[in-house]
N, C-alpha and C positions, 0 to 999 in steps of 0.2 A: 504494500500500500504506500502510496507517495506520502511523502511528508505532510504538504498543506491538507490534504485528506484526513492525515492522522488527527492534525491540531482543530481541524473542525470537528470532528466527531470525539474529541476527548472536549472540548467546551461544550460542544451540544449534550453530552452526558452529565457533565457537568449541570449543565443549565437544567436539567429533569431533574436531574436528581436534587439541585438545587430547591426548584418549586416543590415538589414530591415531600420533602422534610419540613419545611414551613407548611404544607396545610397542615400535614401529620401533627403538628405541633400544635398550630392554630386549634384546629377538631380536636385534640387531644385534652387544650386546657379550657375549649369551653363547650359545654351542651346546647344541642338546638334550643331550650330555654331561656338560655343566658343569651344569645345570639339574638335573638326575639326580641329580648329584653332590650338591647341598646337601642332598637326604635321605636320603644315608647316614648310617649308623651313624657311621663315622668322623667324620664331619662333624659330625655334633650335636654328639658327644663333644666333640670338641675345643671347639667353639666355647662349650661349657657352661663349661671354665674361662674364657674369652675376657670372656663373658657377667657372670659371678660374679665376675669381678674387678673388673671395670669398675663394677658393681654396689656392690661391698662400699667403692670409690673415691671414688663420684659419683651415689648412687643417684637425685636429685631431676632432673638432668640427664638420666639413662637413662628417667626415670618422662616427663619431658616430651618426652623423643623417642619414646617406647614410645604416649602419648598423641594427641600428633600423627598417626604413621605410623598407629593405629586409625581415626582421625575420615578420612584418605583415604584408607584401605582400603574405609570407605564409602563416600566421595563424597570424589574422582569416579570412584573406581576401580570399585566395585559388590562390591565383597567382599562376603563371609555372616560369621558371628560364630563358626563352632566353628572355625579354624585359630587365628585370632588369639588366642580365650580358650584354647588350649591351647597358645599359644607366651608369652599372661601368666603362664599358671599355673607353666609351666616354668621362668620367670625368676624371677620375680617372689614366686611361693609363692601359699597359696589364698586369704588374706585381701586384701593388694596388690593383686596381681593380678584379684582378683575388681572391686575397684574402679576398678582403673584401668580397664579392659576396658569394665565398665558403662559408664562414667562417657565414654570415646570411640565406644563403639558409640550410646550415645543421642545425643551432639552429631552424629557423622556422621548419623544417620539423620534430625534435626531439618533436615537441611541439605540432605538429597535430600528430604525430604518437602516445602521450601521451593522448590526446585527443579521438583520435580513441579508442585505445588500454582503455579506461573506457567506452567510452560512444558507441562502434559503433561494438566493438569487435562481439559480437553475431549475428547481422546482416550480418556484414566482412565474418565471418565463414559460416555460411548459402548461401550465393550466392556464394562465391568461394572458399573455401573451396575444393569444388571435382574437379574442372579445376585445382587447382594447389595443389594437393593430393601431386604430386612426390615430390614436393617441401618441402612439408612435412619434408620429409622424410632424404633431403639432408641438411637441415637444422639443423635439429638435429646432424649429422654426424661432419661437421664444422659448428657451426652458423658465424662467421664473415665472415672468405673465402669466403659462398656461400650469404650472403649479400653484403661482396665487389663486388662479379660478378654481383650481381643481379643489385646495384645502375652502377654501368659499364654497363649495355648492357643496360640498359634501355628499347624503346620500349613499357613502360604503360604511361599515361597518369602519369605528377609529383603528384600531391594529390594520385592518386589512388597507387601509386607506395608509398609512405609515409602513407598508412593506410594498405596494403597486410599483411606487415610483423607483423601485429597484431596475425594473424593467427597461426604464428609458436612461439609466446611468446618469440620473442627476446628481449635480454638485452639493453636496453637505451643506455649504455654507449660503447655496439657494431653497437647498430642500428649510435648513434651521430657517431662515428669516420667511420666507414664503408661509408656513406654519406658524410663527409668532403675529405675519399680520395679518392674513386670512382668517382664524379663528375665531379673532378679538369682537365681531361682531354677535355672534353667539355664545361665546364665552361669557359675557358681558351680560347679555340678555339673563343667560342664567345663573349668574352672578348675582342678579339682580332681584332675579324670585329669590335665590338663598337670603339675599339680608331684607326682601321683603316678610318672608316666614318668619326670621330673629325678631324681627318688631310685632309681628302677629303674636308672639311667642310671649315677650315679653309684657301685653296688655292683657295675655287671658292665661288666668288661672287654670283652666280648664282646658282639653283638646278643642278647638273651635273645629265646628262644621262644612264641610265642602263650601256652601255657599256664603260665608261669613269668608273664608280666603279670598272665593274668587269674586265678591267684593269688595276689596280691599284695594285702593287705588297701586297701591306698595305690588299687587299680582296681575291683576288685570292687563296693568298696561304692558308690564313688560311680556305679557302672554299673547297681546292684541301684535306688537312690533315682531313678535318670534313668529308670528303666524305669518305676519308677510314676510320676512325674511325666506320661510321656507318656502311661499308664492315665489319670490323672486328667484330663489336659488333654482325649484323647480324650473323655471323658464330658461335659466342660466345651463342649467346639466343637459336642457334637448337640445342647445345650442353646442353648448360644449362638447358631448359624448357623440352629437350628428356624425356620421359619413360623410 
C-alpha cells in the first residue's frame, strides 16, 4: 500500500474511532432522561441566569469557549448551524452572537472541507460529480462569486454542502471567506429568534404557548424576513443549479 494511502486510512481510523469513544462516553454518563431533561423549560430557565452571569463576569473567556465548542460542532462532530446560532443568539444577543457563530461555523466548515478535500475527494467526485457537472463549469469561470451564491442559497444539507466544493478544487482561502459572508444572512436571522426566545424567556415564568412566541415582535419578524430569504434563495438555486 503507498504511503499517502497508509496516512489516510490511519487518520480516517482514527477519526471513527475518535467519534465512536465520545458518544460511548457521552451515552454512557447520561440517560435518555437526563438528555430530555436539558430541554426543559426549567432547565433553560435556570441555566439562563447561570449563563448571564458568567457572561456579564468573563464574557471574552465564554466568547472563546462559545467559539471553540462551534468550530467542533462542525468538525469532527458534523453538527448543522441552526441549534448553535440559536443557543448564540440566546447568550450572546443578535449582534455577538451573530459573529461569533459566523465566525466558528466558517472555520469548522474550512476544516471538514480540508478534511474532505484529502480524505473523501475521490468518493465526492464519483457520486456527484455528474448531478453537478454545470457547476463545474461555473466555477471555474468565477470560483468565489459562484461559491458566495452557492453558501447563499443553500438548500444541501450543511456537511454535505462543506464537502461539494471539493469537486471543483476550490481555494481554502475563497472556500473560508465565501462561507463567513454568504451565511451571515441566515445566521443572523436565527441568531435572532435565539435572543428573541432569551427575552420571551426571561418575562414568563412559565413555558409560554406557541402562539404567545409567534406573537412576539422579538419572533415574528425575524420569521417573516427568513421566509423570504428562502423565496429569494429558492429563485436564486433555479438560477444557479440551471443547465
Amino acid at each position: 500500500m503507498e504511503k499517502p494511502k497508509k496516512i489516510k486510512l490511519y487518520v480516517g481510523l482514527f477519526y471513527f474511532i475518535f467519534i465512536s469513544i465520545f458518544l460511548y462516553y457521552f451515552f454512557s454518563k447520561f440517560s435518555l432522561n437526563e438528555i430530555k431533561s436539558f430541554t426543559s423549560y426549567d432547565f433553560i430557565k435556570d441555566n439562563r441566569d447561570y449563563f448571564f452571569n458568567l457572561k456579564n463576569s468573563n464574557l471574552f473567556i465564554l466568547l472563546i469557549f462559545f467559539l471553540v465548542f462551534t468550530i467542533l460542532w462542525v468538525f469532527p462532530f458534523l453538527g448543522f448551524g441552526s441549534p448553535i446560532a440559536l443557543i448564540g443568539g440566546f447568550i450572546f444577543g443578535k449582534w455577538i452572537g451573530t459573529i461569533v457563530v459566523v465566525l466558528g461555523l466558517s472555520i469548522g466548515a474550512t476544516f471538514l472541507y480540508l478534511f474532505g478535500n484529502y480524505f473523501l475527494k475521490d468518493l465526492i467526485r464519483e457520486k456527484f460529480l455528474n448531478k453537478y457537472k454545470n457547476l463545474e463549469i461555473k466555477f471555474k469561470k468565477s470560483e468565489f462569486i459562484y461559491l458566495l451564491v452557492y453558501r447563499f442559497c443553500g438548500g444541501i444539507p450543511w456537511q454535505l454542502s462543506c464537502l461539494l466544493p471539493t469537486i471543483f478544487n476550490v481555494r481554502i482561502i475563497n472556500f473560508f471567506f465565501a462561507t463567513l459572508i454568504g451565511i451571515i444572512p441566515q445566521i443572523f436571522l436565527t441568531v435572532s429568534i435565539g435572543n428573541g426566545l432569551e427575552k420571551i424567556i426571561e418575562q414568563n415564568l412559565e413555558a409560554p404557548k406557541i402562539l404567545d412566541l409567534l406573537s412576539s415582535s422579538e419572533i415574528y419578524i425575524p420569521l417573516i424576513i427568513f421566509g423570504c430569504l428562502i423565496i429569494i434563495s429558492i429563485f436564486l438555486r433555479r438560477l444557479f443549479y440551471k443547465k
